[in-house]
C-alpha positions in Angstrom: 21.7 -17.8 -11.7 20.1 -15.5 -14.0 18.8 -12.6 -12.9 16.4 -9.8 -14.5 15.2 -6.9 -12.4 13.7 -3.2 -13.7 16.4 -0.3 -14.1 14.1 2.5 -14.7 10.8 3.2 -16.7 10.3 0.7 -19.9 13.9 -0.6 -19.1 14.9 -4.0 -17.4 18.5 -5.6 -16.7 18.5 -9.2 -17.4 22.3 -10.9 -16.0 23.1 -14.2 -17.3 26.1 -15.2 -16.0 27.9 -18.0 -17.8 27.7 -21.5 -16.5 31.2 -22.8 -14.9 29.8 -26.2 -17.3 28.7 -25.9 -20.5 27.0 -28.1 -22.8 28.8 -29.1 -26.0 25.7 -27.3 -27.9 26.8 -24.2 -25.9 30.3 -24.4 -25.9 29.6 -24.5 -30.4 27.2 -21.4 -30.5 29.3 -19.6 -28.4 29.1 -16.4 -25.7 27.3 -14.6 -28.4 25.2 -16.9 -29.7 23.7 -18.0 -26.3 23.3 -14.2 -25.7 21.7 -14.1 -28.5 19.0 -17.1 -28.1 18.4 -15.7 -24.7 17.5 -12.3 -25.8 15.4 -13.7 -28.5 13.5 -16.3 -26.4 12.7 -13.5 -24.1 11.7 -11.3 -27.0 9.6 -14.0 -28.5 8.0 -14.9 -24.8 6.8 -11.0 -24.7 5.3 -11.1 -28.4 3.6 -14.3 -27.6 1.9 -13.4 -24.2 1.4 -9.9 -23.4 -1.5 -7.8 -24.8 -2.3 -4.2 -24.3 -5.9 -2.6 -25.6 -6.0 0.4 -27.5 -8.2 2.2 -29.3 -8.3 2.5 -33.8 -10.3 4.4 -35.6 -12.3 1.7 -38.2 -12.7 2.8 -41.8 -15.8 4.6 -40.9 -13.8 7.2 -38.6 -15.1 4.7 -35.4 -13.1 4.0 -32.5 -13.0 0.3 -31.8 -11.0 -1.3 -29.0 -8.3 -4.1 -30.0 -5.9 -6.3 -28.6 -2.1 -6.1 -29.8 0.7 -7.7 -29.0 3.5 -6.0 -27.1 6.8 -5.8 -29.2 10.1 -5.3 -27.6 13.5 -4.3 -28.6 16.9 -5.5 -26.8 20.1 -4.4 -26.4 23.0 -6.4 -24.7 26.6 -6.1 -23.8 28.7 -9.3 -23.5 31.7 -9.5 -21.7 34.8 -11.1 -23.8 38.5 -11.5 -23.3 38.8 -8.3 -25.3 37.2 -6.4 -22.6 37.3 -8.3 -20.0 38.3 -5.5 -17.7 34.8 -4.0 -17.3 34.3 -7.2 -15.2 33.3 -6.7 -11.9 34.2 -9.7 -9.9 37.5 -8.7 -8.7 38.1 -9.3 -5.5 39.8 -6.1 -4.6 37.3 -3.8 -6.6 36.5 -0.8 -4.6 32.5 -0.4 -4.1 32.7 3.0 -6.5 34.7 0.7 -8.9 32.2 -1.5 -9.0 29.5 0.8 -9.3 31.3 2.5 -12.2 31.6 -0.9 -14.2 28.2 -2.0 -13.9 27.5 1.6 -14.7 29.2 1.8 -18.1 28.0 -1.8 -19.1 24.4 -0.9 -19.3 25.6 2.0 -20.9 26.5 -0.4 -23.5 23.9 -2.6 -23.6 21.6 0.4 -23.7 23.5 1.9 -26.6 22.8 -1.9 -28.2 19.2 -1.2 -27.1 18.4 2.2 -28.9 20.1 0.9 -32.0 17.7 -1.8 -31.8 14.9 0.6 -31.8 16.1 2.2 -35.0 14.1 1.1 -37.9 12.5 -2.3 -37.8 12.2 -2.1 -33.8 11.1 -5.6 -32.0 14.9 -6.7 -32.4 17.7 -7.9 -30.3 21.3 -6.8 -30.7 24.5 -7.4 -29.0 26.7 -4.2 -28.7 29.9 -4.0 -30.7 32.5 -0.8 -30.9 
């Protein structure tokens, strides 16, 4: 079940575990691409629907009220085989082991995050070493 929750401030955690059965389309775009398409679909879904007012000064020096469209950038950390061992779903994990994995995932994803910020903002990337 996918789950998305706020960590802090302007930040959210979205999980989205992988189905134990995968479509064939899924299973050809693989862990990244469906991260991917995720992240995008919620980045898309934001653009689309949620406005915010704020005030420009016109060419006369005015101040007029308009609507804009909120943009959002996203960063996300997939787990692979090649690191596999920041998972958290071992059985004989300690609580503070857990903690500590979860802890240095979002790390990761927020790294992905605030290089998604950089520059043309309103982007998704997947964090990569």
């Amino acid at each position: 079940q996918d789950t998305i929750v706020r960590y802090g401030g302007d930040e959210f955690v979205i999980v989205c575990p992988q189905p134990p059965i995968l479509s064939e389309q899924a299973k050809k775009i693989g862990a990244e691409g469906r991260q991917t398409l995720i992240m995008e679909r919620v980045r898309e879904a934001v653009e689309k629907n949620v406005l915010i007012k704020t005030k420009i000064l016109d060419k006369e020096g005015r101040e007029q009220e308009v609507e804009k469209n909120v943009t959002i950038s996203l960063g996300c950390f997939l787990v692979t085989k090649e690191n596999e061992n920041l998972k958290f779903t071992d059985l004989e994990l300690t609580k503070e082991q857990i903690k500590e994995r979860i802890k240095e995932q979002i790390n990761k994803a927020d790294s992905a995050m605030l290089k998604a910020k950089e520059g043309d903002k309103n982007r998704s990337i997947i964090y990569s070493d």
